[in-house]
C-alpha positions in Angstrom: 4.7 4.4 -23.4 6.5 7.8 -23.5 8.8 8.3 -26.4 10.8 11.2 -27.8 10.4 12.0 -31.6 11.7 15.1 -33.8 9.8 18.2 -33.9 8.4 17.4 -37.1 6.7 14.3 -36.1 4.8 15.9 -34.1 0.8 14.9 -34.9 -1.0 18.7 -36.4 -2.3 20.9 -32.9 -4.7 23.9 -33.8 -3.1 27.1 -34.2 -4.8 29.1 -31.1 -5.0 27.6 -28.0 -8.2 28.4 -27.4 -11.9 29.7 -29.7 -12.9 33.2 -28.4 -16.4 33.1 -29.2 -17.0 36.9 -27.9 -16.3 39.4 -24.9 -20.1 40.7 -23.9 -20.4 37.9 -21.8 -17.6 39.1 -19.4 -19.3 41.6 -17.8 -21.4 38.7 -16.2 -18.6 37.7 -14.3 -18.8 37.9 -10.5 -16.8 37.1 -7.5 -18.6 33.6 -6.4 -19.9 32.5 -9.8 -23.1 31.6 -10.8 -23.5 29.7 -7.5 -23.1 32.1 -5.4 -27.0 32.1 -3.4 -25.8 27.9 -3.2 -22.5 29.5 -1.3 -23.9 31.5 0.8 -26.8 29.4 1.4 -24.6 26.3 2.7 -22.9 28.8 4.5 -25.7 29.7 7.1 -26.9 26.4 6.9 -23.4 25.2 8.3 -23.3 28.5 10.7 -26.9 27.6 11.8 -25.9 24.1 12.8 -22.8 25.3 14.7 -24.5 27.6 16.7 -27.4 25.2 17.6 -24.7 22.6 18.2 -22.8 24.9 20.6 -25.8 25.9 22.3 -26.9 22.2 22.6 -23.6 21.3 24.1 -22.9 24.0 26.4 -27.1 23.5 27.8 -26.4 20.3 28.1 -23.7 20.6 29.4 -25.8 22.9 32.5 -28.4 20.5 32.9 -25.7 17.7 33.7 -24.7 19.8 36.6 -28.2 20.2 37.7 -28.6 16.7 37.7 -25.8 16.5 40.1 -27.3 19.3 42.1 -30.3 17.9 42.4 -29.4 14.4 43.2 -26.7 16.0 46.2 -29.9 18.3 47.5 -31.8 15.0 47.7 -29.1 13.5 49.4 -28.5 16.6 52.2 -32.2 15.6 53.3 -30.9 12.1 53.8 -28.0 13.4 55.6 -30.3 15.8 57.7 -32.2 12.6 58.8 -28.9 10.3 59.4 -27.4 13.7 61.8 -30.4 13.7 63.8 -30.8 9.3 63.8 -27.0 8.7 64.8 -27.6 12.0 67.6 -30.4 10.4 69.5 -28.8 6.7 68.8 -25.8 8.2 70.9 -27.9 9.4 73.8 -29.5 6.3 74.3 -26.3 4.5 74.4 -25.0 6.7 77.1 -28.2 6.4 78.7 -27.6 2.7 78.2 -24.1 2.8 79.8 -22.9 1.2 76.1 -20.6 2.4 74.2 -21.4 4.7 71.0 -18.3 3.9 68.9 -20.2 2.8 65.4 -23.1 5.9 66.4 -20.7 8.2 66.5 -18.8 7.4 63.1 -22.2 7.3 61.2 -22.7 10.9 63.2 -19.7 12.4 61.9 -19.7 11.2 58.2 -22.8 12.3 58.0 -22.1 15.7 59.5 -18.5 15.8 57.3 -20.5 15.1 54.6 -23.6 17.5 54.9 -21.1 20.3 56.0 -19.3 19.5 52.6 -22.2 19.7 50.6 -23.5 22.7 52.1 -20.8 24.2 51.2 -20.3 23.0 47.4 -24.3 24.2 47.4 -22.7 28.2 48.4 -19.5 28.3 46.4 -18.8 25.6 44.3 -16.5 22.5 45.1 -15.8 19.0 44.8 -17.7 16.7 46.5 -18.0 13.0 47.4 -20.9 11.9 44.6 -23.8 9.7 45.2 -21.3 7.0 44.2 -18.6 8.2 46.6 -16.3 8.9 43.7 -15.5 12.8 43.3 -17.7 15.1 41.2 -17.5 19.1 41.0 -20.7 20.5 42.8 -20.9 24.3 41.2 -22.3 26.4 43.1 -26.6 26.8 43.2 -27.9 29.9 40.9 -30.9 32.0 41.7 -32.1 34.4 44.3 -34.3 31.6 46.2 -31.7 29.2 46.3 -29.2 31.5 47.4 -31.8 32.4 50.3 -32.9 29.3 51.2 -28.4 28.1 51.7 -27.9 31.2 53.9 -31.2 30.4 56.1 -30.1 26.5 56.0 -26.4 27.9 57.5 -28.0 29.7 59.9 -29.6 26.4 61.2 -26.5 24.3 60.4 -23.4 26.9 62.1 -24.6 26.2 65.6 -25.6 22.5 65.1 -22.0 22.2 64.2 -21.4 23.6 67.3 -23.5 22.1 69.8 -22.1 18.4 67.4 -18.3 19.4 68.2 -18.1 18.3 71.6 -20.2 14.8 71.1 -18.2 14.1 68.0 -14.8 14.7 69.8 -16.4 12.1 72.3 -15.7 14.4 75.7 -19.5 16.0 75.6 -20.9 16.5 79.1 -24.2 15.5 79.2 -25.5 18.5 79.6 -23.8 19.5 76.0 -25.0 16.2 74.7 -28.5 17.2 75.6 -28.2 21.0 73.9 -27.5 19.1 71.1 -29.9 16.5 71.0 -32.6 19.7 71.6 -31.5 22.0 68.9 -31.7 18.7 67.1 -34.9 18.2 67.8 -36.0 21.8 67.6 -34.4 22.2 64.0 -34.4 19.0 62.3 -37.8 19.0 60.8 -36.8 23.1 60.1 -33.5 21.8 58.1 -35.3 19.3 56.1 -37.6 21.3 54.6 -34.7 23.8 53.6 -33.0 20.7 51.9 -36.6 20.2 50.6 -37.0 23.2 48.9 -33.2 23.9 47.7 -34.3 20.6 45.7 -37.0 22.2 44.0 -35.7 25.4 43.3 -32.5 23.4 41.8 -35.1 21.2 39.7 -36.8 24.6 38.7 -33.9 26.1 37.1 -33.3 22.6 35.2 -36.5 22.8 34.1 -36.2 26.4 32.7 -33.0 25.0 30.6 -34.2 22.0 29.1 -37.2 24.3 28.1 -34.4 26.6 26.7 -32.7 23.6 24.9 -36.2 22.3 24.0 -36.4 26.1 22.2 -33.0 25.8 20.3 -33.6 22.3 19.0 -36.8 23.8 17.4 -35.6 27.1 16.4 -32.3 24.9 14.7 -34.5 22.4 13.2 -36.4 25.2 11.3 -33.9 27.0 10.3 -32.4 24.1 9.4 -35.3 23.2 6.7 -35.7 26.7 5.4 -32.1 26.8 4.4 -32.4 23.2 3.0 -35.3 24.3 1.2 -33.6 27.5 -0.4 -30.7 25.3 -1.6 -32.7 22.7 -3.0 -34.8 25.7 -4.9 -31.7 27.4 -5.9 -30.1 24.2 -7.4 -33.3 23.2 -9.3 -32.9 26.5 -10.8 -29.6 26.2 -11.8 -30.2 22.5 -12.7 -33.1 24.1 -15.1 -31.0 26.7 -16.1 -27.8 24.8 -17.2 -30.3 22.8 -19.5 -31.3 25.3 -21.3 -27.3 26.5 -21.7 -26.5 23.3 -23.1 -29.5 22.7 -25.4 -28.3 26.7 -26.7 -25.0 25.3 -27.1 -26.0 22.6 -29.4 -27.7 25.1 -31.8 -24.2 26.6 -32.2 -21.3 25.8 -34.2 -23.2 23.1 -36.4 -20.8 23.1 -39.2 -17.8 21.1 -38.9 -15.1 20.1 -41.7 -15.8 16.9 -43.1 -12.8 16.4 -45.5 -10.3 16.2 -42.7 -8.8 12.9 -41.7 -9.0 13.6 -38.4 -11.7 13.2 -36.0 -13.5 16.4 -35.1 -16.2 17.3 -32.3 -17.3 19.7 -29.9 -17.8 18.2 -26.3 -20.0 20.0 -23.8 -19.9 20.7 -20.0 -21.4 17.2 -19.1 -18.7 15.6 -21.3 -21.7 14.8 -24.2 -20.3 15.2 -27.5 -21.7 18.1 -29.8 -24.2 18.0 -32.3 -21.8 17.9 -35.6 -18.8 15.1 -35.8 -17.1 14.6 -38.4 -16.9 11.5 -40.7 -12.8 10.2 -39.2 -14.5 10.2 -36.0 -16.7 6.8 -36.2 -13.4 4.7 -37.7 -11.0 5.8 -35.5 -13.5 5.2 -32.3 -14.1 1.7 -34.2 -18.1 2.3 -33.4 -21.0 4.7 -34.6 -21.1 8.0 -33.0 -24.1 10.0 -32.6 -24.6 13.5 -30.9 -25.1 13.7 -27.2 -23.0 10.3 -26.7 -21.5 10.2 -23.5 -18.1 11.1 -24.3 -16.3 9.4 -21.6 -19.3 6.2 -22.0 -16.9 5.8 -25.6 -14.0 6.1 -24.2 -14.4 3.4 -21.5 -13.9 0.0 -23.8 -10.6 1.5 -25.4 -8.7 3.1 -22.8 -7.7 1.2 -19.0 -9.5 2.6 -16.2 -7.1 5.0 -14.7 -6.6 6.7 -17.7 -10.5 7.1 -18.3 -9.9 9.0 -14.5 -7.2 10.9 -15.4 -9.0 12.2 -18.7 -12.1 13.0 -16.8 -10.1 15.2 -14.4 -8.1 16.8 -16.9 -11.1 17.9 -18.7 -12.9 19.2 -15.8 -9.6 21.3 -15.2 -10.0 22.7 -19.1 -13.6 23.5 -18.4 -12.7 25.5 -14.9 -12.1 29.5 -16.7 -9.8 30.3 -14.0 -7.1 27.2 -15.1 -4.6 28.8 -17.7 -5.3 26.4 -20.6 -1.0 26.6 -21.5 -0.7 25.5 -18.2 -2.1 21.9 -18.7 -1.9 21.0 -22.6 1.7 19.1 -21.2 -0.5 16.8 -18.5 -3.1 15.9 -21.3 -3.4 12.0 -20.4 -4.7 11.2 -23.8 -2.0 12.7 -26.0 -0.7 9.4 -26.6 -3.2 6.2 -25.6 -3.4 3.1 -27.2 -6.7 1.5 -28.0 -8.4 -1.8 -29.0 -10.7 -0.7 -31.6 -12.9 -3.1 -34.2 -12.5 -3.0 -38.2 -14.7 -3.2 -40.4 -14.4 -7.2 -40.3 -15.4 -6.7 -36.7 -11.7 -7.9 -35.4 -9.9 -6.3 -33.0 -7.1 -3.6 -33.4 -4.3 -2.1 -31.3 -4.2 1.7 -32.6 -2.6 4.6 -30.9 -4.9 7.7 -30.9 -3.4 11.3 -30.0 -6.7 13.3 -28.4 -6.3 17.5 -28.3 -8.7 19.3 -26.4 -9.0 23.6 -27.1 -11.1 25.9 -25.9 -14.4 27.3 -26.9 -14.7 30.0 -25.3 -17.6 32.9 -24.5 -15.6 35.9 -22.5 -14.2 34.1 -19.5 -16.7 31.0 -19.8 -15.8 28.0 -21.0 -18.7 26.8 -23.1 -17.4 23.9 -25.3 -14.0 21.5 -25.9 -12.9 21.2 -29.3 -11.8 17.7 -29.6 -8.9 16.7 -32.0 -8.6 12.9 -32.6 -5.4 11.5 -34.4 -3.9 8.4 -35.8 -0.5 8.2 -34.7 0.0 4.4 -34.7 2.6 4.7 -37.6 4.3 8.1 -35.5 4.6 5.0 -32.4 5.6 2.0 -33.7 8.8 4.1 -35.1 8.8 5.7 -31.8 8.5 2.4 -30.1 11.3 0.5 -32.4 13.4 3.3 -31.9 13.3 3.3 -28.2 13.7 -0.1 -27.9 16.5 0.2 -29.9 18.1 3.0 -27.7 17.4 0.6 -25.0 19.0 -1.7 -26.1 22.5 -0.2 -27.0 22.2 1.4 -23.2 21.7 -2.0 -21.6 24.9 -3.1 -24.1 26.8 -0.1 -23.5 26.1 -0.4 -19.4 27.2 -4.0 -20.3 30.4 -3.1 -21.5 31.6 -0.8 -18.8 30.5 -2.9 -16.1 32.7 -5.5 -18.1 35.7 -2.8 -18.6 35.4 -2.3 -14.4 35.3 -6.4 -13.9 38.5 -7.9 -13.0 40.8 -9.0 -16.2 41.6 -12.5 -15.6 38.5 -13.4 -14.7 36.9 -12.1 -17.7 38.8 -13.2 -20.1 38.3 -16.2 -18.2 34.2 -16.1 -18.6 34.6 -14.7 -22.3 36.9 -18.1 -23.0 34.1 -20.2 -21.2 31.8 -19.0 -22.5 32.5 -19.0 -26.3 33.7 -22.5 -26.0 30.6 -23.5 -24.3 28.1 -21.3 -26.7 30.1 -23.3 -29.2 29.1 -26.2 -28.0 25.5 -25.9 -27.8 25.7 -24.8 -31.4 27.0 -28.3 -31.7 24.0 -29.6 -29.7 21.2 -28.1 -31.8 23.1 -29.0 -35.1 23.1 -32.6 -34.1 19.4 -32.6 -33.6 18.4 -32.3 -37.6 20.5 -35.8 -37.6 18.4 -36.9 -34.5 16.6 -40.6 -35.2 14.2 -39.8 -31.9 12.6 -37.1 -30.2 14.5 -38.6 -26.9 17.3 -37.8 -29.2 16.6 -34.3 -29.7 15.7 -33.7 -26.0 18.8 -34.9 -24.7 20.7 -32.6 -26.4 18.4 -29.7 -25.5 19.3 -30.9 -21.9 23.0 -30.5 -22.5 22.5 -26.8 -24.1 20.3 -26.0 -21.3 22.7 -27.3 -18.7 25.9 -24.9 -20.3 23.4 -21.8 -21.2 22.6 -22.3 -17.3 26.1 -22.3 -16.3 26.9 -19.1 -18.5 23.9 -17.2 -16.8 25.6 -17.9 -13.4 28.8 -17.0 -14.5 27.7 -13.5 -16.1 25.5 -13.2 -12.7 29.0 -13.5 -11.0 31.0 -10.7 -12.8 27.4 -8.7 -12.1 27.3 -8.7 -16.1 23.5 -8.6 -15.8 22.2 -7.8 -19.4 24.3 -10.6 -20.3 22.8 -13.0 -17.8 18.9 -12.0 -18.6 20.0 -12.8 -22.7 21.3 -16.1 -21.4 18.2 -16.5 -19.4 16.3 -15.8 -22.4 17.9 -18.0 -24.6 17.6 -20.5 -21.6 13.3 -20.1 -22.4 13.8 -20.7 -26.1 15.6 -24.1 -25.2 13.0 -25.2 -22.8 9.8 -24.3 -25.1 11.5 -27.2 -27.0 11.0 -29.8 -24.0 7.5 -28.9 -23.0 5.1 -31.4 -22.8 2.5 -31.2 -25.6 4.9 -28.8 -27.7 2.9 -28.8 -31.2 6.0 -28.3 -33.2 9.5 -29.1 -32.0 10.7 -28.2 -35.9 9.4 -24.9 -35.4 10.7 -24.4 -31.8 14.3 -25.6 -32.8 14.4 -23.3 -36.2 13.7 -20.4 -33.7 16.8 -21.1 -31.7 19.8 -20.1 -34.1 19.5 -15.9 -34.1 19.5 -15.7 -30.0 22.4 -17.9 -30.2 24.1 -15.9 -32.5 22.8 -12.9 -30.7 25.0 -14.4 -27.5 28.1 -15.3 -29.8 27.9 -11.8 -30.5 27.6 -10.4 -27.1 30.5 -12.7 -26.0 32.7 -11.2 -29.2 32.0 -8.1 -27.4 33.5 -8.8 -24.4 36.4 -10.7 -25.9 37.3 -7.7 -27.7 37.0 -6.0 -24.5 39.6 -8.1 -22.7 41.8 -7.2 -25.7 41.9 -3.6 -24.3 41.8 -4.5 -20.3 45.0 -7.1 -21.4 46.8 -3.4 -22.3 45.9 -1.7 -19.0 47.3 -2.8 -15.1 47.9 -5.8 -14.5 45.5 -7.7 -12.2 45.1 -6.4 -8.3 44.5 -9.4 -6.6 44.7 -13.1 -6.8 41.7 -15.2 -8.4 40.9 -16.8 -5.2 40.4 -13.8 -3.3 38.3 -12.0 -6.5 35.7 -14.8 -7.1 35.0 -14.7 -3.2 34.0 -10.6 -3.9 32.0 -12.1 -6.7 30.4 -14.7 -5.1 29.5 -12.8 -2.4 28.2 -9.6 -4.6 25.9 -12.2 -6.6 24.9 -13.6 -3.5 23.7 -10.0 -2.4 22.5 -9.6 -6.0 20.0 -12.5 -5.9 18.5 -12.1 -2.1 18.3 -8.0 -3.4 16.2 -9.5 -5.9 14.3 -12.1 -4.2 13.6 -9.8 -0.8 15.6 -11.3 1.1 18.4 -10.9 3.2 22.0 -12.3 3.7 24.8 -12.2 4.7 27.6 -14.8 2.7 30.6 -16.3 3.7 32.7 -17.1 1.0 36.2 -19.1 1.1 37.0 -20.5 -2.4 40.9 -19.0 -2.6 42.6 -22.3 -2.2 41.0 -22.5 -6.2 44.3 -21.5 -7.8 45.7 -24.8 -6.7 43.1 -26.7 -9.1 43.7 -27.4 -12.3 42.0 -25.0 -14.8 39.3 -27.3 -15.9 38.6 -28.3 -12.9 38.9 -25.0 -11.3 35.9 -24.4 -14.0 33.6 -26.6 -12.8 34.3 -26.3 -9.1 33.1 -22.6 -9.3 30.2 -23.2 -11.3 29.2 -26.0 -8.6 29.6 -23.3 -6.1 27.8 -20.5 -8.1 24.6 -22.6 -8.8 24.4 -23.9 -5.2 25.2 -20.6 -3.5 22.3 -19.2 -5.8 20.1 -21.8 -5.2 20.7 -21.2 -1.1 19.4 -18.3 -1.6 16.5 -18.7 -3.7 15.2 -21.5 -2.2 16.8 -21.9 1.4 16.8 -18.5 2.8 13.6 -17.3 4.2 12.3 -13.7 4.0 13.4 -11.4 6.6 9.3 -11.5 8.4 9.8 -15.7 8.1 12.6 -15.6 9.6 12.0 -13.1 12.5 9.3 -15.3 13.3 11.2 -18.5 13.7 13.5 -16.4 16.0 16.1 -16.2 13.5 18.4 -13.3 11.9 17.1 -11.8 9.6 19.5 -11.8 7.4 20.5 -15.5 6.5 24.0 -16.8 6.4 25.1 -19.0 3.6 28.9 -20.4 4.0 30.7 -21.2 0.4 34.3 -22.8 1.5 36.6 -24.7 -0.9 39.0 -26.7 1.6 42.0 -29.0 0.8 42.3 -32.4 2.8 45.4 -34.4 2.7 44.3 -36.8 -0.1 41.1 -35.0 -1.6 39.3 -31.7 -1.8 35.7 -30.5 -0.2 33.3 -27.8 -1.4 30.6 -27.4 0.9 28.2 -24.7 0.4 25.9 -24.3 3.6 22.7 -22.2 4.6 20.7 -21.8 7.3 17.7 -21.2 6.1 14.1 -23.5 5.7 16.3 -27.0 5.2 15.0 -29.9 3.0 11.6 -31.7 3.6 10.2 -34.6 1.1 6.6 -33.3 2.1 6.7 -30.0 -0.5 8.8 -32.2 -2.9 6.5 -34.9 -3.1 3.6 -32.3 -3.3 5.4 -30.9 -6.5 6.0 -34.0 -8.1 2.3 -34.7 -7.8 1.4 -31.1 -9.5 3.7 -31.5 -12.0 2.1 -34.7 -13.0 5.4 -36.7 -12.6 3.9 -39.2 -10.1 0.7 -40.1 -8.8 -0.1 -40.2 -4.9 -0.3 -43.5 -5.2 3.3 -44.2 -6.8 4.8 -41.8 -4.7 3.9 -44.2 -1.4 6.8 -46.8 -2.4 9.1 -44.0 -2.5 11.0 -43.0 1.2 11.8 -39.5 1.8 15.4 -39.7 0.5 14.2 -41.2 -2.8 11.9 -38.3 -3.1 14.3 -35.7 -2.3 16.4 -36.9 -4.8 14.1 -35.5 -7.4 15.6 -32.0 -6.7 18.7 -33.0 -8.6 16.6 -33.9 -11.9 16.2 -31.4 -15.0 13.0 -29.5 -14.7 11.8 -30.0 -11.1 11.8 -27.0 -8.7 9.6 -26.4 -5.7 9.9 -22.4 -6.8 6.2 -21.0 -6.7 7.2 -18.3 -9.7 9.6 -17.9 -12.4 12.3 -15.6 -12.1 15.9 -14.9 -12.9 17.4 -17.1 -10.0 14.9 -20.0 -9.9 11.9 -21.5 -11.0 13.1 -23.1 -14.2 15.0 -26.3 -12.9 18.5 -26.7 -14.2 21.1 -25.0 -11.0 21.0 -28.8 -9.6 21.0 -30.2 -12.7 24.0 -28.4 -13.7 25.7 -29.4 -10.6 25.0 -32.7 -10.8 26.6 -33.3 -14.3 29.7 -31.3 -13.2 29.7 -33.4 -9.7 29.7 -36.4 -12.6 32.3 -35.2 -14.7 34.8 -34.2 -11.5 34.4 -37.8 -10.9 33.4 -36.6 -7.5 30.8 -37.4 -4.5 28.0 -35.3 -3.1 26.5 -35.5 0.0 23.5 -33.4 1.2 22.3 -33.2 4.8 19.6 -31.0 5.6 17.2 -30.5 8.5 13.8 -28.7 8.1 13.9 -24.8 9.4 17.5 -25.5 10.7 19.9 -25.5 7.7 20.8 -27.3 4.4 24.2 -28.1 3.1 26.0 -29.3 0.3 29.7 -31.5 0.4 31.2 -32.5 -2.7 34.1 -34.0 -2.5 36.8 -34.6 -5.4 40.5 -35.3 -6.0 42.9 -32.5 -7.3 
């Protein structure tokens, strides 16, 4: 909790922001700190490993493209072979009188795709792979394998030549013979060009993976050396902070011990110091001792992320280079409360105000003076006071959302609600006279029933302080009913102030209408104003619930009902358009995957018949089922699974309508507690009127009551 108090509440702070202990040490100072070797260190290291990685890759990255070379040299002494096999396979089939159809297309893919090759070995290109997809051929490095592609072309340019002719299938047989010579003459000469271009290309991948071979070695060293420097420098340091902190705790020894507040110095590694004064141990509620883990104390009285946020605020108070004005206002323990232990060994809530300053040595911070208050007095004033600013805001808010409501209405609600407040004082008198507790519980029933209807009505002029009080009150009524209450006696005797609290509220507002009576006259007729209403509260309660609608509200034909009736018609409608919402209307994602809107529609209409009058209040949302109801009954220990057989599904659905019951997982302002159908069924009663319910599951639910004028 945050609260604002007068400057002179404010708990004692130390004078200087921060101890100077002395300036020599300045000149110590440098531009990387004390870990500067560490810096550097880790910086090769990670330079070492990108350079080894990018060698790695990029050598790699050759010897993948010697693999292809030296699987595509392997293959052009294949093709070498297939030339020479498909060339003689044609001459005997002319020799044969055949024809040389299939011949002569293994002849010229293999020629197509020697030529190809050949020429992917001299400049680089993309070439059918040993797979037939594409790959990129670069072009063969070296002196000898430069040679040994030239001599190779020199073999291959005039076999091309002597092949055109036979491949274009109008060689003479004299050209088919030059062919098949030179093939014959250079076949073995051409393979053992292909032969070698394969070894010269697996020589040069042989020289890189050496090469890689020689990085990945080279790395690795380095590598450990520079692990090895780090792990000495840090040791070092390690050693060296030691001996820093065990200096630290020779210094400053003497600390006040006739102050009430708690007083110690806290190290680097959050351990306190080796003096603490006396406040210390009660206001932590335990025995501290010097070289306790500061934050180790802290744990049990503070919640977790407040232990974080302390532990980063003092690393930030320990950093030299962190103005110390700069972060006194983000102190996250300036105000904590605590469960500490008395000396009875009971527990204690106890707010604790923690001030950290500065020791400092130059521009090193060597320790945290550590100021430990009481404030608990400072915030329960703070806290009564803020609640009761609160609480005048919420009334004040109140009042001018009342001021903006429409007049007649309100004074309408303000008369209502008085008269029915003034009843229930009624009902909780006539309980002391009470000869049973069956007594005393129906009249809680009957105040719980016109608190209920108040709560709507206030929900409907969007007075919402008013509506939460009401709710309130609505929980002090039903502690009275609970099963196993231990003391009804005590639970009525507690009732009387939030009544009065709701008399007074409604006094308010009656005064209220006093002034609204001397301003304009009213805009609009009540009919069309209480289908605004409706509709805002309807929008108020799915905002609430996370839901969506979208109502349709047709109550103007009201004005032709008599006032008292009028009454209880709108509360009808108010408690079953709120309870459309709350329990019929799915959430948006429910919805969206039953392949409705997502924003459900809920229809409030107030039709006149001939003879009679019909309310209907309609959703389309999850409809009625007697499965869940029949589930709830069962968990609220109304009926057992075996009673519950004898019952059919409208006789089980007809438990929605009783005081108490509702299938709402959680309590909340719109549901959860039981009475919306319980008020609706006492006004359907006291309309003399019938209601009818028709409902289909995940299809709609809707509510006809039908009633004389």
């Amino acid at each position: 909790m945050t609260a604002v108090m007068p400057a002179s509440a404010a708990p004692m702070q130390p004078a200087s922001p921060a101890v100077q202990r002395t300036p020599s040490a300045r000149a110590r100072g440098f531009s990387f700190g004390k870990y500067r070797e560490i810096i550097i260190a880790v910086a090769l290291f990670l330079l070492f490993d990108l350079g080894v990685l990018v060698l790695n890759f990029y050598t790699s990255f050759q010897i993948a493209q010697d693999a292809i070379g030296i699987n595509l040299a392997g293959r052009q002494r294949m093709l070498s072979q297939r030339t020479a096999k498909a060339l003689l396979a044609v001459e005997t089939a002319r020799a044969k009188g055949v024809a040389a159809g299939p011949d002569l297309d293994e002849l010229a893919a293999a020629v197509r795709l020697f030529d190809t090759s050949l020429k992917g070995f001299q400049n680089g290109a993309t070439v059918p792979g040993g797979d037939g997809k594409p790959v990129y051929l670069e072009a063969a490095q070296g002196e000898r394998a430069a040679d040994i592609l030239a001599k190779a072309q020199a073999l291959w340019t005039p076999y091309q030549q002597r092949l055109a002719p036979v491949l274009a299938g109008s060689a003479s047989e004299a050209e088919l013979q030059a062919a098949v010579d030179y093939a014959r003459s250079n076949n073995l000469r051409l393979l053992g060009l292909m032969n070698e271009l394969t070894t010269a290309l697996e020589s040069v991948a042989s020289q890189r993976a050496n090469t890689l071979r020689m990085v990945q070695t080279a790395g690795i060293a380095l590598a450990l050396l520079n692990f090895a420097f780090i792990l000495f420098k840090f040791l070092r340091r390690l050693r060296t902070s030691d001996a820093e902190i065990e200096a630290a705790n020779e210094e400053n020894r003497e600390i006040l011990t006739s102050v009430r507040e708690g007083l110690f110095l806290l190290t680097p590694d959050s351990r306190l110091g080796s003096q603490v004064s006396r406040s210390a141990h009660s206001l932590f509620g335990s025995t501290l001792a010097p070289g306790d883990d500061f934050f180790a104390l802290l744990a049990p009285l503070v919640s977790a992320k407040s232990l974080a946020d302390a532990r980063d605020y003092v690393e930030l108070l320990f950093a030299p280079h962190v103005k110390e004005a700069l972060v006194q206002g983000i102190n996250p323990l300036s105000n904590v409360e605590v469960s500490v232990k008395n000396r009875l060994g009971q527990e204690q809530r106890r707010w604790l105000s923690f001030h950290f300053n500065r020791v400092q040595e130059g521009d090193a911070v060597r320790h945290l003076l550590v100021t430990v208050q009481d404030i608990t007095t400072r915030m329960e004033l703070e806290a009564k006071l803020m609640d009761e600013r609160q609480r005048s805001q919420k009334e004040f808010s109140m009042l001018l959302r009342a001021f903006d409501a429409d007049p007649a209405m309100l004074r309408q609600f303000v008369a209502r609600a008085e008269s029915l407040l003034l009843e229930v004082n009624d009902l909780l008198r006539s309980t002391s006279a009470a000869s049973s507790e069956t007594a005393v519980l129906k009249a809680i029933n009957e105040a719980c029933r016109r608190v209920h209807a108040i709560k709507g009505d206030a929900g409907t002029l969007g007075l919402d302080t008013l509506a939460a009080q009401a709710h309130a009150f609505e929980s002090e009524l039903l502690r009275v009913r609970e099963p196993g209450a231990r003391n009804m006696g005590d639970a009525l005797l507690s009732l009387p102030m939030p009544l009065e609290d709701l008399l007074n509220k409604v006094a308010a507002l009656k005064g209220l209408t006093g002034i609204q009576r001397a301003g304009a006259a009213d805009a609009a007729p009540a009919g069309e104003r209480i289908n605004d209403h409706i509709a805002r509260l309807l929008q108020s309660v799915a905002a609430d619930s996370g839901k969506q609608v979208e109502p349709v509200v047709r109550m103007g034909s009201q004005d032709d009902l008599e006032p008292q009736v009028r009454d209880l018609v709108r509360e009808i409608a108010v408690q079953l358009a709120r309870n459309a919402v709350a329990h019929g209307i799915e959430p948006p994602a429910t919805r969206a995957a039953a392949g409705k809107a997502p924003a459900g529609r809920v229809d409030v209409q107030l039709l006149r018949n001939e003879t009679d009058w019909t309310l209907s209040v309609r959703d389309d949302g999850r409809g009625l089922a007697a499965a869940p109801v029949r589930a709830r009954l069962i968990e609220l220990g109304w009926y057992t699974a075996a009673q519950l057989e004898s019952f059919d599904d409208k006789q089980v659905i007809a438990h929605i309508f009783k005081p108490g019951f509702s299938t709402a997982q959680s309590l909340s302002l719109h549901a959860g507690r039981g009475m919306g159908l319980d008020v609706v069924q006492a006004n359907v009663q006291r309309l003399g009127a019938r209601m009818m319910l028709s409902s289909t599951p995940g299809q709609f639910t809707e509510f006809r009551i039908r009633f004389s004028g």
